[in-house]
Structure formats: structure tokens, C-alpha cells
C-alpha positions as CSV (number, residue, x, y, z in Angstrom):
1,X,-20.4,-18.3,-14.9
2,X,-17.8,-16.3,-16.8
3,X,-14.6,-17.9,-17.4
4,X,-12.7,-15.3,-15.2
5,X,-15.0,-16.2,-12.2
6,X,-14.0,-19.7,-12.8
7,X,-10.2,-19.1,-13.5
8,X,-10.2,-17.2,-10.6
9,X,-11.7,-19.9,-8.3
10,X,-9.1,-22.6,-9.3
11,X,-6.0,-21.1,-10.4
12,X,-5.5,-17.6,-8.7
13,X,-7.0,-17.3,-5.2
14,X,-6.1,-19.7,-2.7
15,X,-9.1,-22.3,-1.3
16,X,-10.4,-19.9,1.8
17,X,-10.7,-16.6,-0.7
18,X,-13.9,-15.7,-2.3
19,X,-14.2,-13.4,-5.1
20,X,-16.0,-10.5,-4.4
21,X,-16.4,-8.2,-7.6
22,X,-14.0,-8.1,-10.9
23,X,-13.2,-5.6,-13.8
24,X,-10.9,-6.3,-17.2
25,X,-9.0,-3.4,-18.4
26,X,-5.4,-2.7,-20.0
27,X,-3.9,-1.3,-16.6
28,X,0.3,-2.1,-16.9
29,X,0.0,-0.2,-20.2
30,X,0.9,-2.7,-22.3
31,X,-3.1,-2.3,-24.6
32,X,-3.1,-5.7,-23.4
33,X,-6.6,-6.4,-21.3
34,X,-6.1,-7.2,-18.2
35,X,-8.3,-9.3,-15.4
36,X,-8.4,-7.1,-12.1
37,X,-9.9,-9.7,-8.8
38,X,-11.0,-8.1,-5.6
39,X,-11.2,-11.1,-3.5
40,X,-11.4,-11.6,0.6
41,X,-11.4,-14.4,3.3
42,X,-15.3,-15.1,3.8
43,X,-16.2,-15.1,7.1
44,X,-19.2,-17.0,7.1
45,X,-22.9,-16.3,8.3
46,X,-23.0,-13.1,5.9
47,X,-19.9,-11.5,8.1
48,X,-18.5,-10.1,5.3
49,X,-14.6,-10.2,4.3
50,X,-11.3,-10.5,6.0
51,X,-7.7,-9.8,4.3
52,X,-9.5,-7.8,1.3
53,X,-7.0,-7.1,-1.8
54,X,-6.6,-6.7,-5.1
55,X,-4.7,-8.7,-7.7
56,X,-4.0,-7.9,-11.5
57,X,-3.5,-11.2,-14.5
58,X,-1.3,-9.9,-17.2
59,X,-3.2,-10.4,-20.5
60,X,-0.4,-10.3,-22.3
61,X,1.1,-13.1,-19.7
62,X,-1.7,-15.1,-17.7
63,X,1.0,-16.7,-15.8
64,X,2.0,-13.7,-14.8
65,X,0.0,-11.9,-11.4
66,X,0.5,-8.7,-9.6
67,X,-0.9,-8.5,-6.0
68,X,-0.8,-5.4,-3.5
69,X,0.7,-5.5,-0.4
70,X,-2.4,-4.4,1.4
71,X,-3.5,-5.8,4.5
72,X,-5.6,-5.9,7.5
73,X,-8.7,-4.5,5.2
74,X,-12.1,-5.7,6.1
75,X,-15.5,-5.4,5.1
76,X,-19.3,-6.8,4.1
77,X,-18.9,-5.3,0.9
78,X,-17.0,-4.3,-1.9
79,X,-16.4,-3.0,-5.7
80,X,-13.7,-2.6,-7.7
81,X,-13.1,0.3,-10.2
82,X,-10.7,1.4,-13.1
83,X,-9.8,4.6,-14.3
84,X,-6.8,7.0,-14.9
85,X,-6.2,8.4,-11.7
86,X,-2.8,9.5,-11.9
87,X,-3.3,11.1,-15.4
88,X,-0.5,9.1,-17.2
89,X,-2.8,7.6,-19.7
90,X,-2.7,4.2,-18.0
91,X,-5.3,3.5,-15.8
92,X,-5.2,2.7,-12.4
93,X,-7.2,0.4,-9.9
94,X,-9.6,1.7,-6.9
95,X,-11.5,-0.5,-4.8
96,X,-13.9,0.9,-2.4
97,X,-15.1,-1.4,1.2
98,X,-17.8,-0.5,3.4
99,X,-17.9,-2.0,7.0
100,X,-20.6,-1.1,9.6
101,X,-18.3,-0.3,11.9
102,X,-16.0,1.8,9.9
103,X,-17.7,2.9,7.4
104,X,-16.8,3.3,3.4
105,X,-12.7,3.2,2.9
106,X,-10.9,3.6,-0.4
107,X,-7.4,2.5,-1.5
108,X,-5.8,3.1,-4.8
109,X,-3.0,0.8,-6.4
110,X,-1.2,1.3,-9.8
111,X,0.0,-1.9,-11.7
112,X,1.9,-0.1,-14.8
113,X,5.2,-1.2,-16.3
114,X,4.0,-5.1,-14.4
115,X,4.9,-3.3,-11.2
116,X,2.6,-3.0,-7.9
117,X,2.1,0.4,-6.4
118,X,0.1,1.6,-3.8
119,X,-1.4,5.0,-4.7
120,X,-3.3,5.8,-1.8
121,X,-5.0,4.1,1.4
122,X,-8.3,5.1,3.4
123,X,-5.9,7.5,5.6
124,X,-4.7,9.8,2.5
125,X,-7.8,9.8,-0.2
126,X,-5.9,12.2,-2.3
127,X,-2.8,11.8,-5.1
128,X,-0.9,14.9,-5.2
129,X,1.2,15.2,-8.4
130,X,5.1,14.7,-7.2
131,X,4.6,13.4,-4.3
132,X,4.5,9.5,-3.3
133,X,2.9,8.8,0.5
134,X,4.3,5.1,2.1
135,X,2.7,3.1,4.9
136,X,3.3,0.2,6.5
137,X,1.2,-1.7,3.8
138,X,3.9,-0.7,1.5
139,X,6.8,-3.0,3.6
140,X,8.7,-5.1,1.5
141,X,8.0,-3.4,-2.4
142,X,9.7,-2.4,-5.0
143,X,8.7,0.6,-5.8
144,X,9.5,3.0,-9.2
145,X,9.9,6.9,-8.5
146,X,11.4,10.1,-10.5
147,X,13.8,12.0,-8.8
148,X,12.1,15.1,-7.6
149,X,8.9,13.1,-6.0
150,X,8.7,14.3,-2.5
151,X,8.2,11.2,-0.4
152,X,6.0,11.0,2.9
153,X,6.6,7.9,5.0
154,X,3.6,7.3,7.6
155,X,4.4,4.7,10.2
156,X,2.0,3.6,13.1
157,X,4.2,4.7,16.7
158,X,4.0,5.2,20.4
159,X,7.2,6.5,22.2
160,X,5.4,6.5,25.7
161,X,6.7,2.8,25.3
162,X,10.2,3.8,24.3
163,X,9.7,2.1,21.1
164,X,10.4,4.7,18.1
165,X,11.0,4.5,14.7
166,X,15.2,4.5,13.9
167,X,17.4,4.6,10.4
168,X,19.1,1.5,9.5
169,X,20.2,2.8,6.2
170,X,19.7,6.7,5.1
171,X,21.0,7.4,1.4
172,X,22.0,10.8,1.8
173,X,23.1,11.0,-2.0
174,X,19.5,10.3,-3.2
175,X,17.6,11.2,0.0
176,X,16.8,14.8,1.4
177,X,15.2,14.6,5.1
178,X,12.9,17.6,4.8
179,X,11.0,17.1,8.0
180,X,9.8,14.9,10.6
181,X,7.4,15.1,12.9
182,X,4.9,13.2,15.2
183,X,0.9,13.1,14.7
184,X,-1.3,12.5,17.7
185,X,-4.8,11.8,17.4
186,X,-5.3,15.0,19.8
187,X,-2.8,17.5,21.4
188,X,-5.0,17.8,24.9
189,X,-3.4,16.0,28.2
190,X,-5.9,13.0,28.2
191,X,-3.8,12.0,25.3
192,X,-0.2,11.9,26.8
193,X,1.1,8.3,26.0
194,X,-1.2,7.1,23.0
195,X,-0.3,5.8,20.0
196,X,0.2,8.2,17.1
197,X,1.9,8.3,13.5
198,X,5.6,8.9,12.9
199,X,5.7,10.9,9.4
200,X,8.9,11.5,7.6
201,X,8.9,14.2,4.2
202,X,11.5,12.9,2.0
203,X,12.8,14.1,-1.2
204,X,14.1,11.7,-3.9
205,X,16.9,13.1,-6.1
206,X,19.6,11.5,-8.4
207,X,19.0,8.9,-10.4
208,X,19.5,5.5,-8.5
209,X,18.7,2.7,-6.7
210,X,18.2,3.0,-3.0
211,X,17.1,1.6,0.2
212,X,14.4,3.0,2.9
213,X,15.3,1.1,5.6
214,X,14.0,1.4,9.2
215,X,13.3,-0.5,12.4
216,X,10.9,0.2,15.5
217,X,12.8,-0.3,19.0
218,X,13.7,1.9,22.0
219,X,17.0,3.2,22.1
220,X,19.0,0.5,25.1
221,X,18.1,-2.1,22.8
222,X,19.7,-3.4,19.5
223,X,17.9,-3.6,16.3
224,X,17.9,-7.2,16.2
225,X,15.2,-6.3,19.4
226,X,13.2,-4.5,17.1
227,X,9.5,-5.0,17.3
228,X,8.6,-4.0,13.8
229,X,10.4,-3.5,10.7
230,X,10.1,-1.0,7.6
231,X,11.9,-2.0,4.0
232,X,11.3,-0.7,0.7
233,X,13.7,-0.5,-2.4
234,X,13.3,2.7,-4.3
235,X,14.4,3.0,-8.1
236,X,15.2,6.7,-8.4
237,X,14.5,7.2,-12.3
């Protein structure tokens, strides 16, 4: 047993996470090699994984680990991979699952400059230049962008319940609303009252630090009500 296999037993998963493949590359950019763990909750009697994610050891600072804000991801199997997605010369993680139930998903992260970014989930399997997509696995990061990057927030919604997705804070000064719109698994009647996906297009401009700040509740309620909320800090560079 390597001595990242053991390191990663005691010292960076917790005791009910298994390690399901690794990788060491330089991916914060630093030429520093770093130790990339895909890891999951076993689930016992060859059920596969629960709660699968990825975490990143600094080389440079061992002490130091960046995790993704991914959850919810399950699967009997998985592999990590590392290459330069993005085309920045710093290379990015990909991790690919396959479940019998639902099949082969991929997600995308980016770890440079120490910092954890999502790239792409299993609902958007493409990066386009310029443009950064959010979910909810995204609540609660910190996130880096240029000003310019058009921003597309996805968010899980039904308003058949009365529960819809409403502004707490909007930035006009650094944010540009350039459309909104709601996505329906199908347009036909049968469908009337399901679920769908709120999706905001947002463009980041000026340089500076902002907030994207939303909460799910009907409109007679308060916001303290809310049954779900959305947080991310943007630094517009």
C-alpha cells in the first residue's frame, strides 16, 4: 500500500469514507504535485458508494485540503482523471461514476490558485469559454470570475407549490440580468405542476466583490420561511 492510500485512510477522510481511486498531479498551479482522492460512503454488500467527491492535498502545503461542494452523487464505481480542461495550462480534475440505475455521470472541478470550483456537473457536460454555469452544489463557495463571464444559475423549482426562487440581494453595479426563464422536463399538459429548473443568464462586469444571494419561498411568506436557500460570493476580477 502506497503511502497516499494510507494517508488518506487516517488523516483525510473521515472513518465511514472509503477511497475509491486516486491521481497526483500539480493542479492549483503552483508545479507543486498534488494528491487528488475520490472517496465515497461504502454502502456495504458490494452496493457501491454514497456522498461521492473529490478532495485535492496541497503539495506544497499537506495541511492544506480543498474539497468540492458536491453532493448527493452515487455510484458502484468510479475513476478519477486529470487534464487541462479549461485550456489555462493548469489542469483540472474529472471524475466519472457509473450507477446501474443512472448510468455513467461526469462532473468537472478546478482547484487553481488553492481555490474550489466546480466546472461542470452530469446536467451540463460541456465548458464553454466565458461562461461559468452554478447549481445548487455550488451553495455556499467562493468562487473567482473575470468580468465579462456570462453566468448561468440552475436551480431545482416547482411553482405549482407556490414556492419560487426570489432575490435577496441583486448587485446591479456588477450584475446584468440577461434572462430568465423556466425549464420543464416537457411542455405537453400531463406535465402541468412538476418540478422543473429555474435558470437565470447573468453577466458579471466591473471589477468587485459581490454576492448571489437567493431564497426559495412563495410570495405570502417571509424569507425567514424559505424552504431552500442559494449563497455564493463572487470575486469579479
Amino acid at each position: 500500500m502506497n503511502s497516499l492510500v494510507s494517508a488518506a485512510g487516517s488523516d483525510l477522510l473521515a472513518g465511514d469514507e472509503t477511497l475509491i481511486d486516486q491521481a497526483a498531479a500539480d493542479v492549483t498551479g503552483d508545479a507543486v504535485t498534488d494528491q487528488i482522492l475520490l472517496y465515497g460512503k461504502a454502502q456495504g454488500n458490494g452496493g457501491g458508494f454514497s456522498n461521492i467527491n473529490v478532495l485535492v492535498q496541497d503539495g506544497a502545503n499537506p495541511n492544506s485540503v480543498y474539497k468540492t461542494a458536491l453532493s448527493g452523487v452515487n455510484g458502484e464505481t468510479g475513476r478519477v482523471f486529470v487534464c487541462d480542461l479549461t485550456g489555462d495550462a493548469v489542469n483540472d480534475v474529472l471524475f466519472a461514476v457509473n450507477d446501474a440505475t443512472t448510468g455513467i455521470r461526469c462532473f468537472g472541478s478546478e482547484f487553481k490558485n488553492h481555490q474550489a470550483q466546480i466546472l461542470f456537473t452530469s446536467e451540463e457536460k460541456t465548458v464553454k469559454s466565458g461562461e461559468l454555469i452554478l447549481t445548487g452544489d455550488n451553495n455556499g463557495q467562493t468562487l473567482n470570475v473575470r468580468s465579462g463571464t456570462k453566468i448561468q444559475l440552475r436551480l431545482n423549482e416547482n411553482p405549482s407549490t407556490g414556492y419560487v426562487w426570489q432575490w435577496n440581494e441583486f448587485d446591479q453595479n456588477h450584475l446584468q440580468l440577461l434572462d430568465q426563464q423556466m425549464l420543464v422536463p416537457d411542455n405537453s399538459p400531463a406535465m402541468v405542476g412538476k418540478p422543473g429548473l429555474r435558470v437565470f443568464t447573468l453577466l458579471a462586469q466591473n471589477s468587485g466583490d459581490i454576492t448571489i444571494d437567493l431564497s426559495n419561498f412563495p410570495m405570502w411568506k417571509t424569507q425567514a420561511e424559505a424552504a431552500d436557500n442559494f449563497k455564493v460570493t463572487i470575486h469579479i476580477i
